[in-house]
C-alpha positions in Angstrom: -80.3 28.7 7.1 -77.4 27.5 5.2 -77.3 25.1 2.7 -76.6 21.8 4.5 -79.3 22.0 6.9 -81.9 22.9 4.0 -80.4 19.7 2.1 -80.9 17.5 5.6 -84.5 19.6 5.9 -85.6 18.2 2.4 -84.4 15.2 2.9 -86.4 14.0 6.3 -89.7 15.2 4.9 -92.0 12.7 4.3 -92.5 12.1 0.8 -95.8 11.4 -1.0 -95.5 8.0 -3.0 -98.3 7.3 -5.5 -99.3 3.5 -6.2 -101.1 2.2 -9.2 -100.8 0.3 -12.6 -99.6 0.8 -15.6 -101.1 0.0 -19.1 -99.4 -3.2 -19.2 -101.3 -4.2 -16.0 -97.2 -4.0 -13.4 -97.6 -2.2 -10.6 -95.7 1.0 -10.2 -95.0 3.0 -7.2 -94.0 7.0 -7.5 -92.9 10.0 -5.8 -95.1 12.2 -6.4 -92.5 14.8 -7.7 -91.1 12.0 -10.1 -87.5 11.5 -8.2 -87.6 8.1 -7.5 -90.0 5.0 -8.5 -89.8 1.2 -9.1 -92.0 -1.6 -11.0 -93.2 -4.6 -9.7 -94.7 -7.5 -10.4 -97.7 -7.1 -6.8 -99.0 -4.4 -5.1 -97.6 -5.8 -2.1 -94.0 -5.4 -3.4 -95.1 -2.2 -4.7 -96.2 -1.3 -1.2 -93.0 -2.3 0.8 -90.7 -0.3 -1.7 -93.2 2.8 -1.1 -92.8 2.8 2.3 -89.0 2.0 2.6 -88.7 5.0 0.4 -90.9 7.7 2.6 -89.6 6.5 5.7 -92.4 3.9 6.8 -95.3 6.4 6.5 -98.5 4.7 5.5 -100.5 7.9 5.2 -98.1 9.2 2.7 -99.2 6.5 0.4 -101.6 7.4 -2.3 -103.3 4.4 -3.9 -104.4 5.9 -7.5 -107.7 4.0 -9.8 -106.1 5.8 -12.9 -103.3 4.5 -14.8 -99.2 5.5 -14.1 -96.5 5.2 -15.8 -92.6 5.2 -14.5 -90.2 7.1 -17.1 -87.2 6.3 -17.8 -84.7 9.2 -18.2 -81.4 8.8 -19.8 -78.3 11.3 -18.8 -77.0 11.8 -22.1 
């Protein structure tokens, strides 16, 4: 397989997005893997930006009772 279709391959997978709340009480959706995530102020904004992001996949979507947190990762 050569490189381009593994990239596309990756890519369409359905990805697992956790949902939960932080310490500070905001909701936080997350890829599991930690690539992408976002904080909002409702689960039901936390909800719609998880499944935009795994392609509309509800059973990908992993509700969590334990606290999460979204890092922030500088460049630099």
């Amino acid at each position: 397989m050569t490189p381009l279709l593994e990239s596309a391959s990756r890519s369409s997978a359905t990805r697992i997005i956790l949902v939960g709340r932080n310490r500070a009480g905001y909701w936080v959706a997350l890829e599991q893997g930690g690539f992408f995530g976002g904080l909002f102020v409702n689960r039901a904004h936390a909800m719609k930006y998880a499944l935009l992001k795994n392609g509309g996949h509800p059973e990908s979507i992993i509700e969590v009772t334990r606290e999460i947190e979204l890092e922030f990762c500088s460049s630099s």
